[in-house]
N, C-alpha and C positions, 0 to 999 in steps of 0.2 A: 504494500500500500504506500502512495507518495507522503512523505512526511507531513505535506499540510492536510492531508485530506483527514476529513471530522472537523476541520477548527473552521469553528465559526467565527473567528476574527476575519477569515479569508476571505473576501469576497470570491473569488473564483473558485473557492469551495462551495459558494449560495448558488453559484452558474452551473458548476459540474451537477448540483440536483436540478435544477431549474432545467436542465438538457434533459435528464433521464426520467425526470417527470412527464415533460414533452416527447419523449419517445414513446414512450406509455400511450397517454394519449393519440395522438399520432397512428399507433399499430392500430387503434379500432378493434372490431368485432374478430379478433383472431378465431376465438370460438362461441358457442353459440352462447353460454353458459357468463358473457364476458356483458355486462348491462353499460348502457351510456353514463350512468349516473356514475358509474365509478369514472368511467374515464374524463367525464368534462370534471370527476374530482381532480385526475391526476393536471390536467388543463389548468386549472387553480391554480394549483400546486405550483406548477411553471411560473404563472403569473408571479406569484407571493413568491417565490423563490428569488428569484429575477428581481424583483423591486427591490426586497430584502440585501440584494447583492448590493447595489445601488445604494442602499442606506449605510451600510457596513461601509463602504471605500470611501462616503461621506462622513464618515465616523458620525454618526447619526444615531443613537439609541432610537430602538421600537420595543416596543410590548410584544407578547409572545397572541400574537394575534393571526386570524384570517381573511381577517377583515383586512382588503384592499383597499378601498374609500378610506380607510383610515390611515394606508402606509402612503398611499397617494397623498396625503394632507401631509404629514410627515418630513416626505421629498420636497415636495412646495415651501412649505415652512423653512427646509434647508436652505432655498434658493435656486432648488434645481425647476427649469423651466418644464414643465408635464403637458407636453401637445394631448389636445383634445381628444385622437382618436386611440390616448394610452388610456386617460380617467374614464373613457368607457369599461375599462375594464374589470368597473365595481361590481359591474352586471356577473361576472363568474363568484362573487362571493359567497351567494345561495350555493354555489356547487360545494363549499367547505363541510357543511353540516347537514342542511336541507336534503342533499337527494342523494345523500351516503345510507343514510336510515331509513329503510321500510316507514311509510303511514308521513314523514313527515313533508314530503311533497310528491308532484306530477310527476311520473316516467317522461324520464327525457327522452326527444324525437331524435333522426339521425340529423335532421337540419339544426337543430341546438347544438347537438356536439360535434357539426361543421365551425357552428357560428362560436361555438368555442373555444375549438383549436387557431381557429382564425386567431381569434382576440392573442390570446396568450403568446402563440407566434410572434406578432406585433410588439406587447408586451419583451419577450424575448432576445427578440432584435434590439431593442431601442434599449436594454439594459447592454448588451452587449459592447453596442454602439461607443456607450457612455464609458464602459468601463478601459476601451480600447486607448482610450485617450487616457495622461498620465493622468493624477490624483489633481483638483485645484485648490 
């Protein structure tokens, strides 16, 4: 195992899960047995990962949270500029809790867990983007 990997100091420890959560995602209905709802969780996941990188190489404390809308205020607060079509991506927040668990929301469609993997993608990129360039 590479000596940084686990340390959440790293940011590019929060990217290396932010990738393999997004692959997750990503792979779809491998088998039959595999529901949307886990995957637009793991979609999340990317998202929050990803941002969470972003706050870390900011030296930015967060709460240990899933809530997006909230890390997204967080990055703003720091100074980092948040194009409009990343803060849509409070819309995957419900996937953290809501549609992990039986009874607590709707079966996700396969057009949800397009519009998903889209978002987090997005998400992804644009933490990437940020982290490419040195620290400011």
């Amino acid at each position: 195992m590479p000596p940084d990997a686990n340390d959440p100091t790293k940011p590019e420890e929060w990217l290396r899960r932010a990738r393999s959560s997004m692959a997750r995602a990503r792979a779809g209905r491998v088998h039959p047995d595999v529901l949307f709802e886990d995957l637009c969780f793991d979609a999340q996941q990317a998202a929050e990962k990803a941002l969470k990188a972003v706050l870390v190489r900011r030296k930015t404390p967060f709460p240990k949270t899933h809530d997006i809308s909230e890390l997204l205020t967080l990055l703003h607060q720091a100074g980092t500029d948040v194009p409009e079509d990343i803060r849509r991506a409070a819309m995957l927040t419900p996937y953290a809790v809501e549609a992990r668990y039986p009874g607590l929301g709707e079966e996700v469609t396969a057009q949800e867990h397009a519009q998903a993997v889209t978002t987090a993608e997005r998400v992804l990129a644009w933490a990437e983007s940020l982290l490419s360039n040195p620290p400011s």
